[in-house]
Structure formats: structure tokens, C-alpha cells
C-alpha positions as CSV (number, residue, x, y, z in Angstrom):
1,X,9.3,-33.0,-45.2
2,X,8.9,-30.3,-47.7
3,X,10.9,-27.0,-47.5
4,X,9.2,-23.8,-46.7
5,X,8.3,-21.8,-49.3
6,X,10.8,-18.9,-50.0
7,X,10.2,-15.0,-50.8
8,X,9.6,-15.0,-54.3
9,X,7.2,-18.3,-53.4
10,X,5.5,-16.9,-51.0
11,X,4.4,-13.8,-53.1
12,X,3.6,-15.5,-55.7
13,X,-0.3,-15.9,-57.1
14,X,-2.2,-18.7,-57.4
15,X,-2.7,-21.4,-54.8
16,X,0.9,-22.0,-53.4
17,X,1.4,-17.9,-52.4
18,X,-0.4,-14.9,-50.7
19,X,0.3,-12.8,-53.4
20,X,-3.5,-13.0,-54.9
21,X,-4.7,-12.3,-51.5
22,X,-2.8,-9.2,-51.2
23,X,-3.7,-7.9,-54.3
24,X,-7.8,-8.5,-53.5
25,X,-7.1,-6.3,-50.2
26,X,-5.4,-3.7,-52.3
27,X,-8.4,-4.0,-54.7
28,X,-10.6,-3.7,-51.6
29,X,-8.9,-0.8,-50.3
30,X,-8.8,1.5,-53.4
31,X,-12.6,0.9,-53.8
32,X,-13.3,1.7,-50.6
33,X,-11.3,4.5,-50.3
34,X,-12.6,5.7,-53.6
35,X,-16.2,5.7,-52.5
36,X,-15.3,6.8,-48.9
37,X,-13.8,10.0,-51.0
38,X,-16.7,10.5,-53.5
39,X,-19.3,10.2,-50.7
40,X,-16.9,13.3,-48.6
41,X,-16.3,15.3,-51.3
42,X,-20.8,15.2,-51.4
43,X,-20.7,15.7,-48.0
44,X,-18.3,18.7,-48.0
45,X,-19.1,20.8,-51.3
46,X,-23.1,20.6,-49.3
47,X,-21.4,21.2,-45.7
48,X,-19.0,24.3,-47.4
49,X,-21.9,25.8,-49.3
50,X,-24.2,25.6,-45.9
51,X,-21.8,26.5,-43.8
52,X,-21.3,30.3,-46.1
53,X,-24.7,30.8,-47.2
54,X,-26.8,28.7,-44.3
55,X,-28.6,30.2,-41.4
56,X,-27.4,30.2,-37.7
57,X,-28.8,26.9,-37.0
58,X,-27.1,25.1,-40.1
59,X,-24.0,26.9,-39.6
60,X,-24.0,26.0,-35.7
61,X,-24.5,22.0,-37.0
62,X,-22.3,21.5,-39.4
63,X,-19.2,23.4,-36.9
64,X,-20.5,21.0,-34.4
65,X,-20.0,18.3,-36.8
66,X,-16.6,19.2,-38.7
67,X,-15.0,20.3,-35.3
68,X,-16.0,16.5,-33.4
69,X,-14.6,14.7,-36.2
70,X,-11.9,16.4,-36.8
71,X,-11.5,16.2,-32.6
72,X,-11.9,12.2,-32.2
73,X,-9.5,9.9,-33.4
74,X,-10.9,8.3,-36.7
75,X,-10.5,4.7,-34.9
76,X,-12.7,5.8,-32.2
77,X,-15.4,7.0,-34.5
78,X,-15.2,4.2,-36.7
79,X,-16.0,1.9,-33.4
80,X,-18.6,4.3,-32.6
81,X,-20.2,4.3,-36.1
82,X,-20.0,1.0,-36.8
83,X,-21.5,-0.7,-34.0
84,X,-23.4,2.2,-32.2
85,X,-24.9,2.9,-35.2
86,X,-25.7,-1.0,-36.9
87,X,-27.6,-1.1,-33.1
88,X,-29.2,1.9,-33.4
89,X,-30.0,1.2,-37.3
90,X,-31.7,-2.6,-35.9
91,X,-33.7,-0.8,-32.8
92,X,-35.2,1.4,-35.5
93,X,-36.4,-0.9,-37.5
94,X,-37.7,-3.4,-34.8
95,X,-39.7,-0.2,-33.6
96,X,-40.8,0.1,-36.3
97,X,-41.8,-4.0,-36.8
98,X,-39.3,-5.3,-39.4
99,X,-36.5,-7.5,-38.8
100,X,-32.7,-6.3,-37.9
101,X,-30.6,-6.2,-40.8
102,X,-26.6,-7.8,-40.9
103,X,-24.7,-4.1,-42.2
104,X,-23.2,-5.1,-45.5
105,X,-18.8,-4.6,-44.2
106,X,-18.3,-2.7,-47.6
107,X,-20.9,-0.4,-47.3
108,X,-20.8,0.3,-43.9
109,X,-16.9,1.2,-44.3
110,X,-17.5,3.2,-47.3
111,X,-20.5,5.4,-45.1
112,X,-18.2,5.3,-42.1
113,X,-15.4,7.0,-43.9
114,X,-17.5,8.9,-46.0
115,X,-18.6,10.6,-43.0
116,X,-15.3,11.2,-41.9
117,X,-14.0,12.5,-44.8
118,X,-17.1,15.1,-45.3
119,X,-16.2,17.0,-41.7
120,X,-13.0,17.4,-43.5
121,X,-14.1,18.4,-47.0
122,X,-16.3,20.7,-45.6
123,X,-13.4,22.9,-44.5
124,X,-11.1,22.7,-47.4
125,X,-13.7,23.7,-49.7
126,X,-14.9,25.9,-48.0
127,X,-11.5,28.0,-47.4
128,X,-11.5,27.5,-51.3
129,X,-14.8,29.0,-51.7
130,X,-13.6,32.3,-49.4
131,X,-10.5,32.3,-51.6
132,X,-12.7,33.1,-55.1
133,X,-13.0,37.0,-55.5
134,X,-16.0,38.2,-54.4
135,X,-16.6,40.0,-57.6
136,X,-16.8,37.6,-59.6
137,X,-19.7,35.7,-57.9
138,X,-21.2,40.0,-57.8
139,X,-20.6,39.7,-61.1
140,X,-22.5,36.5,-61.7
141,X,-25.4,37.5,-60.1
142,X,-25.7,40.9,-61.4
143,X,-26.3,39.1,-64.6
144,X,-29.2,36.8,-63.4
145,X,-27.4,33.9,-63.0
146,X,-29.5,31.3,-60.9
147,X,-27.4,29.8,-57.7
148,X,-26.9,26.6,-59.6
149,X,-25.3,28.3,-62.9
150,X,-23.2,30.6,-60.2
151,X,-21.8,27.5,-58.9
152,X,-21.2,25.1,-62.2
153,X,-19.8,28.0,-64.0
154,X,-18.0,30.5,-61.1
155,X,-17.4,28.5,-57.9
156,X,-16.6,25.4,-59.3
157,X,-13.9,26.1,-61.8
158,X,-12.5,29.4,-59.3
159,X,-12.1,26.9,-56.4
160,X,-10.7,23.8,-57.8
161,X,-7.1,25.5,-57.9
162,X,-7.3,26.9,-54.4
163,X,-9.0,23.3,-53.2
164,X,-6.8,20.0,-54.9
165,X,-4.1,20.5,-52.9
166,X,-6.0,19.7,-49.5
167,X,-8.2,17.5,-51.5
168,X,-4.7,15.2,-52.5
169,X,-3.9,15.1,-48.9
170,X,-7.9,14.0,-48.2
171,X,-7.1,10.9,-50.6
172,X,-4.0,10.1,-49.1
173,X,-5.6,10.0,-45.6
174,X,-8.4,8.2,-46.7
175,X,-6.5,5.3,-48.6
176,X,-3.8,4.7,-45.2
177,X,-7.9,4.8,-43.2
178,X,-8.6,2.2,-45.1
179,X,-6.9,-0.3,-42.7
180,X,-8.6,1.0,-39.9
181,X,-11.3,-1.1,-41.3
182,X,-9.4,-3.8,-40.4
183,X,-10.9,-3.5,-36.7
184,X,-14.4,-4.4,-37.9
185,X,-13.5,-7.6,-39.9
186,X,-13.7,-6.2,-43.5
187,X,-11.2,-8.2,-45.3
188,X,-8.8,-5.5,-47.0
189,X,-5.2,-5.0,-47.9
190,X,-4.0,-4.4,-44.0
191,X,-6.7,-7.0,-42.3
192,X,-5.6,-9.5,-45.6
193,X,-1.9,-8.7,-44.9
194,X,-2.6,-9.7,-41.1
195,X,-4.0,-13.1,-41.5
196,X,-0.8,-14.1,-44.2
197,X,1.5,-13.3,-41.8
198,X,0.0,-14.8,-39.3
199,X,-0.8,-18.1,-41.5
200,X,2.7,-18.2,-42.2
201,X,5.0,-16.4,-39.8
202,X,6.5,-14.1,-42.0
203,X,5.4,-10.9,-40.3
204,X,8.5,-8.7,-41.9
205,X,7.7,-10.0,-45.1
206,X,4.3,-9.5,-45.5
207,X,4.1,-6.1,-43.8
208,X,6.7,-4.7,-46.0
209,X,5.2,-5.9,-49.2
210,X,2.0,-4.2,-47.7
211,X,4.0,-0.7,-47.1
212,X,5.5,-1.3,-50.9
213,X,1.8,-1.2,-52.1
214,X,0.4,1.5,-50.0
215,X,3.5,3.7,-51.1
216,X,2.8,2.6,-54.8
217,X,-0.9,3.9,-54.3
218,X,0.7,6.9,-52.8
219,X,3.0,8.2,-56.1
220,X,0.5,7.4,-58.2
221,X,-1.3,9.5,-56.2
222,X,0.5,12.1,-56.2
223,X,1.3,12.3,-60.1
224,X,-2.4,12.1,-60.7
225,X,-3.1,15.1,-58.7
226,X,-0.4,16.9,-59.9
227,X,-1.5,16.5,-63.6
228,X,-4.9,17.9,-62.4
229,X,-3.4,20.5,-60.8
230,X,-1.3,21.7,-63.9
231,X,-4.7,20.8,-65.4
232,X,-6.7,23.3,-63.9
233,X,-4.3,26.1,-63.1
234,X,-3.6,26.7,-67.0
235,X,-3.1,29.6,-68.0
236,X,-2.6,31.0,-64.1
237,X,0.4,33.0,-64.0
238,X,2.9,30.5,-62.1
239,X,5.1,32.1,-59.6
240,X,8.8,30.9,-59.7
């Protein structure tokens, strides 16, 4: 009878540990979670910029939209959008005469959290926007500068300090959302983490090694953000 394998075993890569499988979730994860956060931060710099200069009817949408996501738990939408909206999605098209499409698992996570993330995009760049002087964008426009220029050259760079903080805790939140995923069958770190503990009993182990990761994520995370920070607020005055 051969012994079972021990911790460093277990971990290991290749065909004899889990340790590949782990790492191909974490892969998953990150992508999805990057993605998720691209599509959001789309989402949100339209929703922000709508939601100051829009009229009533826009404005009246998009609070509608920000203040029911940010009201449901993100599980219960993620049930909601994923299968309410893969049925909705096939109806459509079989209206319409074509076939019903299978929903790709990465893409529909990525649009799933993407939308999630946008409700809450919306508001943190928005507060940045209302943070930027109003003379300067006075200023901008008294010279003739089209809405476009205004916003690549005035908004953009006058928000970003006032916006990465929130926009460090979006990532955060959307990398630990990643395992809600897990729900729906998409093979990532949590859902991979799942089925190795449950192939091999080691529930501690495995769960553990998947907190170790996400925490990795997590401080890399943060020093990232906190370089673009510094980045960005050069030659601010720093308080003490």
C-alpha cells in the first residue's frame, strides 16, 4: 500500500501534486479579475461623466443602476446575470430564428463582474471628478478646448490622485469576487482549490495555500498602487 503523499508532495507540480492546478486557477483569477476591472473602469469613467453632464433621464438610470448594485449582494447578481441573462440572451435569438448559444464561462464572468464593478466605478470617479477645481475645467473651455481635449488633458490627469485610492480597493474587491465565480462552474483558483481538497481530503491544506495566494495578489497589489500613487501625485505638496 503506498503512503499518502505528504505537504510538500501534495503541492508539488506536475502529475503527482495539485500545485499546477492551483496555479492555473490563480492564473484564471487574475485574468478575470483584470478584465472584470478594465471593462468597470469603461463602464464607470462613461457612468461618472453621464451622471455630471447627462440629462434627467440618464442621470435617473445610471442612480438606478449604481444604487441596485451596490444594494444586492454581488452572489445574488451574479446568479441573476448569469443564468437570467444566458436565458434571456437564447430567447432573443430564437425570436429572432437562430440557434441558442452555450455562454463562453470566461466571458460571461468577466461581463458579469464588469458590470458590477462599473455601478461602483461610476461613483468613485465621479466623487473624483467633483473633487477637480472648477476653474480649471472654466479655464479649459474658455480656451476652446473641445470636451475630449478637456478630459485627456484636465479631468484625467486632476482626478487620478483623488480616484486610485477607491480604485485600489475596486481591484481588491474584484480579485476576492473572483471566487464567486465558483458558483457557476468556471474553473478558477477558489472552484480549483475546492475540487483538490475534495480529491484528496486535505481541506486545511489546500484552503490555506489558497488564502496564501490571494494575500500574495493582495501586497502586490497594494505596492503597485502605491507606486502609482506616488506616481501621480508628484510634485503635490504631501501633508505630514
Amino acid at each position: 500500500m503506498s503512503a499518502k503523499p505528504g505537504f510538500p508532495e501534495i503541492l508539488a507540480l506536475g502529475p503527482t501534486g495539485y500545485g499546477d492546478e492551483l496555479l492555473w486557477g490563480a492564473a484564471m483569477s487574475l485574468a478575470i479579475a483584470l478584465l472584470a476591472y478594465a471593462l468597470g473602469l469603461l463602464i464607470g469613467t462613461i457612468g461618472a461623466l453621464c451622471k455630471l453632464n447627462g440629462s434627467l433621464l440618464t442621470r435617473s438610470i445610471l442612480e438606478g443602476y449604481t444604487t441596485l448594485v451596490r444594494a444586492v449582494p454581488e452572489l445574488i447578481l451574479i446568479l441573476i446575470l448569469y443564468y437570467a441573462g444566458t436565458a434571456t440572451l437564447n430567447h432573443l435569438l430564437e425570436s429572432a430564428g437562430y440557434e441558442a448559444m452555450a455562454i463562453n464561462g470566461f466571458a460571461a464572468a468577466v461581463l458579469v463582474l464588469g458590470f458590477v464593478q462599473g455601478a461602483y466605478s461610476t461613483e468613485v470617479l465621479r466623487a473624483a471628478m467633483q473633487a477637480i477645481p472648477s476653474g480649471q475645467i472654466e479655464a479649459a473651455k474658455a480656451y476652446g478646448m473641445s470636451p475630449w481635449l478637456i478630459f485627456r488633458r484636465i479631468t484625467l490627469p486632476a482626478m487620478l490622485p483623488f480616484a486610485i485610492p477607491g480604485l485600489a480597493n475596486l481591484w481588491l474587491i474584484v480579485t476576492k469576487d473572483t471566487a464567486l465565480i465558483a458558483v457557476v462552474g468556471y474553473t478558477e483558483l477558489a472552484l480549483a482549490t475546492r475540487q483538490a481538497a475534495g480529491n484528496t481530503k486535505l481541506y486545511f491544506t489546500f484552503f490555506i495555500s489558497a488564502g496564501v495566494i490571494y494575500l500574495i495578489i493582495t501586497l502586490v497589489s497594494q505596492k503597485g498602487f502605491a507606486l502609482l500613487e506616488r506616481r501621480v501625485r508628484r510634485g503635490q505638496r504631501q501633508l505630514a
